[in-house]
Phi, psi and omega in degrees: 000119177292148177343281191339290208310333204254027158248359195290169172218160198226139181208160186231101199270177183204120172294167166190148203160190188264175186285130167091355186271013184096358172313285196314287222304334195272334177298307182288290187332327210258327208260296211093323160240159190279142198253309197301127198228025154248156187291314135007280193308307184264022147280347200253314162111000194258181193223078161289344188197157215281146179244156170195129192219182169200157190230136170265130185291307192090171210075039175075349189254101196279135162244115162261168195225140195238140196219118180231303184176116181274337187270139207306342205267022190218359165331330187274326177287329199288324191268276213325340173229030166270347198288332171263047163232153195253021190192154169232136178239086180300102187261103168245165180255128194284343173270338159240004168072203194286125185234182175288343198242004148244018151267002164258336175302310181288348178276296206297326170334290173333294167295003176239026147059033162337142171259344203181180202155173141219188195237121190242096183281103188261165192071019172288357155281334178315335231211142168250235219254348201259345191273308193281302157355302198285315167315313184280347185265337175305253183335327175299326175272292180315357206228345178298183193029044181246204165269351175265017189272119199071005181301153148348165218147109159221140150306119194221153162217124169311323181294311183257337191091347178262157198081022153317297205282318190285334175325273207323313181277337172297296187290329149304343164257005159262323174305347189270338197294316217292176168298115153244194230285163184293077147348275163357314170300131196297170176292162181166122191217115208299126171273132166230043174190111165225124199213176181247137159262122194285136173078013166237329166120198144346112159217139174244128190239158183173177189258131164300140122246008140202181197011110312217139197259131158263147151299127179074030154309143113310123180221214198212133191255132187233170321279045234274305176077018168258117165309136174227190178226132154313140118312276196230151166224146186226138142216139225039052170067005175259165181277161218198136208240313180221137181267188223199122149309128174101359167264125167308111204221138169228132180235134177256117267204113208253128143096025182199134174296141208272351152334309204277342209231102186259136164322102214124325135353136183232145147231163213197163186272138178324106153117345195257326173258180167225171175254172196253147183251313178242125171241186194225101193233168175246143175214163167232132177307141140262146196331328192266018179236167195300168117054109168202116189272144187306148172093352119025112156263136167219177160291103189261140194226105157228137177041228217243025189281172180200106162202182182240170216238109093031018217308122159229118188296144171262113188102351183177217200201323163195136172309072203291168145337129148081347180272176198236150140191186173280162160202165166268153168233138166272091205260149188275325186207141180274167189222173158254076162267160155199160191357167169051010184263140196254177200218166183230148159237147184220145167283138198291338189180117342332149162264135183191153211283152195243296185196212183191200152161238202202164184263109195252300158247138193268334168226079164284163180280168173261114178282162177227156186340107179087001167287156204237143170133326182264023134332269184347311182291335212272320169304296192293000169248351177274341179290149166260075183205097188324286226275334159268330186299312173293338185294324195295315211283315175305304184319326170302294198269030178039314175230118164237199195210173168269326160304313179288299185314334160260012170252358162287309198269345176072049182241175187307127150001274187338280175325289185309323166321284168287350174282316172323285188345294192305300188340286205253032138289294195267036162088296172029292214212111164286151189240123154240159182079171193236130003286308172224087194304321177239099176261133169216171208270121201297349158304308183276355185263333183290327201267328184275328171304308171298339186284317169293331175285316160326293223280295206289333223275330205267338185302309184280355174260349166301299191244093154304343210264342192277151217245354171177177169240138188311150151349272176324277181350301179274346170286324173328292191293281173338318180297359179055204222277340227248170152330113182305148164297122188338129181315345195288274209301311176326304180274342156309321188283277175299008174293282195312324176278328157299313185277342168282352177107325179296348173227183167220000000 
């Protein structure tokens, strides 16, 4: 990869707006291609399924545009691609203002927790000038107190071009202002697209949203559970030696049929994540939806997965308007999710967005009624504080690894390596093995220390005359009701307890 490339920055915007307000039409204006790529879409004049197209701003800053389906009965495709985008391009038509689907499109932005965007007031040759005026103070008040709030308003038209050229210079200055996405991070790439190419084979297409793809990688289709090999990677339709987080990317994919492989799907590096049945998220209604009582089924949308959820609230039984909690979810079919990713829910009928939130654990125990502690647990893996989080997260799993620990949390080895380091300075967390085979928590190893000296006290006081207890024996025995603890963690406890005097 030459000098240039690697200064380029990649951002990915995603329209949203009502059915007919001009999203496709405003994309090609801006793009040069027609983003509706089905035959459907263009006899029909309508957007059914995610569209996609890109533009180089210049100053290094490449935009793919993700473009999606306005009309409510396709709301499920418009989530299968909004979940990667780093801009919002709010599309209203100045001759008709604010519709039903573009306040759930901007409700669901929100919950997936959008940062910036701006608003491309279209059809603006339509409306004369007092027409348009009214318009913009209507949106200034819908948007207020929002992430779009003083955001961009510009009046535009596809048809003349004009208020193009300022599109352009906004979204080059937001695109330069926003984060981008974590490289740094293992790769994941939500799929929303599989199809066969002749003479190439399998190609799946879909957004990084984080760290970066090789060519001729081994990697992992989940929850597919199949290894596969890169071919090729094309991104934003050029050939490509490596994709980059915040690039629209197609892999052409060695050792799986693209049949075998549905939209919802992540590829991922080989060996590293599992998918998830249960999550443990925080969530919210939003005010304008109903109710919602624990055990509750709904339409769960995380990145371009669809299935259904299981609601079961924590701490309480139901959910008003506009309110917040934990709950569990209940995946019908599992996925790869994982912490800080955020979800949308809908209701099965009428359909309509119910609310959305984040993703707190991704392989939680199954809780019961009254069980106590886990508020608690649930605030500390929700701070955005690395080193209490991984401390909870070993204390859950009584014996871990540094391989589970970076498929709970999706952070680097490297990362999870040092956050350990601190842990067990300050006593936290025993670490064994290399690197790290084994983390455990100094509660359960104190508790298990103490358990094995019991354990010896009542064996010799029963039998004074027997000269010990097997090993094995005694490993058995400690664990109460629960797993005995690994030979790895055993025979550390006994070591310790031995160089202190307390067992021989």
């Amino acid at each position: 990869m030459g000098h240039g490339q690697l200064t380029m920055k990649y951002m990915i915007v995603g329209t949203a707006g009502h059915i007919d307000h001009g999203k496709s039409a405003l994309v090609e204006a801006l793009t040069g291609t027609n983003p509706d790529r089905l035959e459907e879409e263009k006899r029909r004049g309508i957007t059914i399924d995610l569209g996609f197209a890109h533009l180089d701003l210049g100053g290094g800053l490449h935009v793919g545009f993700i473009d999606v389906p306005g009309h409510e009965r396709f709301v499920k495709n418009m989530l299968a691609g909004v979940g990667g985008m780093d801009l919002v391009m709010l599309v209203i038509a100045a001759d008709e203002s604010i519709k039903p689907q573009t306040r759930e499109h901007f409700e669901i932005a929100r919950l997936l927790g959008v940062g910036a965007g701006l608003i491309a007031l279209t059809k603006s040759d339509l409306v004369d000038r007092e027409i348009l005026e009214l318009a913009k103070l209507e949106i200034q008040e819908f948007v207020a107190g929002s992430f779009l709030d003083g955001a961009p308003l510009l009046p535009v038209s596809a048809k003349t071009g004009a208020g193009l050229d300022e599109l352009r210079r906004e979204l080059a200055r937001l695109a330069a202002a926003a984060a981008p996405r974590p490289v740094h991070l293992p790769f994941r790439l939500p799929i929303d697209r599989s199809f066969v190419m002749k003479g190439f084979g399998t190609v799946i297409t879909g957004t990084l949203i984080s760290g970066k793809i090789l060519k001729e990688a081994d990697v992992e289709i989940l929850p597919l559970g199949r290894r596969v090999r890169v071919r090729g990677l094309e991104v934003y339709n050029q050939p490509a030696e490596e994709a980059l987080a915040g690039q629209r990317t197609a892999v052409n994919l060695g050792g799986v049929e693209a049949k075998e492989v549905a939209r919802g799907m992540t590829l991922c590096p080989s060996d590293v994540f599992k998918p998830s049945e249960r999550l443990d998220v925080s969530l919210t209604l939003l005010p304008s939806s109903p109710k919602l009582k624990t055990r509750a089924l709904a339409h769960f949308h995380c990145w371009s997965s669809e299935t259904i959820a299981e609601i079961l609230l924590i701490g309480g039984k139901e959910l008003r308007p506009g309110e917040a909690a934990y709950a569990q979810l209940r995946l019908r079919e599992p996925g790869l999710f994982l912490p800080g990713d955020r979800f949308v829910i809908r209701q099965f009928s009428p359909l309509i967005t119910l609310g959305g939130g984040v993703i707190v654990d991704n392989h939680p125990a199954k809780h019961k009624a009254g069980e106590m502690g886990i508020l608690q647990t649930l605030e500390v893996l929700s701070r955005n504080d690395p080193e209490s989080r991984l401390e909870t997260l070993v204390e859950l799993a009584r014996e871990t690894s540094l391989a589970e620990l970076v498929a709970r949390t999706g952070w680097p080895a490297e990362e999870v390596l040092r956050l350990a380091g601190e842990l067990r300075s300050n006593g936290a967390v025993r670490v064994l093995g290399q690197p790290a085979n084994l983390l455990v928590h100094r509660s359960r190893f104190q508790a298990l220390a103490a358990a094995v000296v019991e354990h010896l006290r009542e064996f010799h006081a029963a039998d004074p005359l027997v000269e010990g207890m097997s090993k094995e024996d005694l490993r058995g025995r400690i664990g109460g009701r629960q797993e005995p603890p690994s030979p790895l963690l055993f025979n550390a406890i006994i070591e310790e307890l031995a160089r202190a005097g307390k067992i021989e």
